[in-house]
C-alpha positions in Angstrom: 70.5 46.4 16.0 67.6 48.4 14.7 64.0 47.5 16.1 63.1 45.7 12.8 65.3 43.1 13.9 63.9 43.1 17.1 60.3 42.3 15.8 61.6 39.7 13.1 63.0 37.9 16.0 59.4 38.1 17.8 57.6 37.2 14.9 60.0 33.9 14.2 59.4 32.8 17.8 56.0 33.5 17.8 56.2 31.2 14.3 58.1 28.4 15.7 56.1 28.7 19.3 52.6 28.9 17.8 52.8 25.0 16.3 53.6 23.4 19.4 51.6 25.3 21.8 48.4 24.5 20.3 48.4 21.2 19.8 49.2 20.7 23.4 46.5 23.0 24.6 43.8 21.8 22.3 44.5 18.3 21.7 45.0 17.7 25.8 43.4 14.4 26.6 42.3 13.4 23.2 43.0 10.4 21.4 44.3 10.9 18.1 43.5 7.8 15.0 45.8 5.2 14.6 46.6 6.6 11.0 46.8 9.8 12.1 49.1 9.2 14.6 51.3 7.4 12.2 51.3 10.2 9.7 52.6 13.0 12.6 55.6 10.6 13.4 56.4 10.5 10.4 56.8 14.1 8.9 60.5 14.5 10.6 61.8 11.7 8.5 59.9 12.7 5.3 61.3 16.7 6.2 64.4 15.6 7.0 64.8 13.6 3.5 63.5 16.6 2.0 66.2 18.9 2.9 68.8 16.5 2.7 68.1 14.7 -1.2 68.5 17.9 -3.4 72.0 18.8 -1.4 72.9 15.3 -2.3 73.5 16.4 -5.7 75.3 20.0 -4.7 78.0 18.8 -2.4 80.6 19.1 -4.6 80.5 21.8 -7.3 80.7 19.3 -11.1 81.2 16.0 -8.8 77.6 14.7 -9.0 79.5 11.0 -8.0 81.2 12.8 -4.9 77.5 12.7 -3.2 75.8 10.2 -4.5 78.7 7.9 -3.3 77.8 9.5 0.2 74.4 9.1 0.1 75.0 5.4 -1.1 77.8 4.8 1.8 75.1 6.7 4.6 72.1 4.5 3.3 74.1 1.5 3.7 75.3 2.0 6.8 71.6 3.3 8.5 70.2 0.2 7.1 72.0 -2.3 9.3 70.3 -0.2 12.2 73.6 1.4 13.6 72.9 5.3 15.8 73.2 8.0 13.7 76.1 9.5 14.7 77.9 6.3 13.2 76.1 6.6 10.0 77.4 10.5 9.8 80.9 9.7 10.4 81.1 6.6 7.9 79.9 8.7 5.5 82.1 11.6 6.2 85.4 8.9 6.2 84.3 7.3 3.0 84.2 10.9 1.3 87.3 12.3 3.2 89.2 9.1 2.1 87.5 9.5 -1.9 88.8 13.1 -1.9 92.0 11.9 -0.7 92.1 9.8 -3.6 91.1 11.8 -6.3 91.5 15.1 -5.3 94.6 16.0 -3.7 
């Protein structure tokens, strides 16, 4: 492994430690707005939807219905409130049934 690999690594950890480290130094003892306390809880669910909606429509190559049907199936079942590992594996058994279905 060459040293530009070396400082790529540096520079991503330095990149993902940076973010967390100064809030926590600088923000210490300081009471944040109601709002803006809101809006920081908030940004893993808005990134997370972010990554996942435009996949939603590349699962399968020419099946746009294979994912919307997943995405239909996993908002259905995180709506009644169940953990998230339950709303994964519906989804994943609706889809492995549907490509049992129609694909085999």
């Amino acid at each position: 492994m060459g040293i530009s690999y070396w400082w790529m690594i540096l520079g991503m950890a330095l990149v993902t430690y940076l973010p967390r480290a100064v809030p926590l130094t600088f923000l210490q003892g300081i009471e944040l707005p109601p709002f803006l306390t809101s809006v920081l809880r908030n940004i893993p669910f808005a990134i997370l939807g972010a990554l996942i909606f435009p996949a939603i429509f590349y699962v399968k190559q020419g099946d746009y219905f294979f994912g919307i049907l997943g995405a239909v199936v996993a908002f259905g079942i995180a709506y009644s409130g169940v953990n998230v590992i339950f709303v994964v594996l519906g989804a994943i058994g609706v889809l492995a049934i549907y490509s049992l279905m129609f694909y085999v």
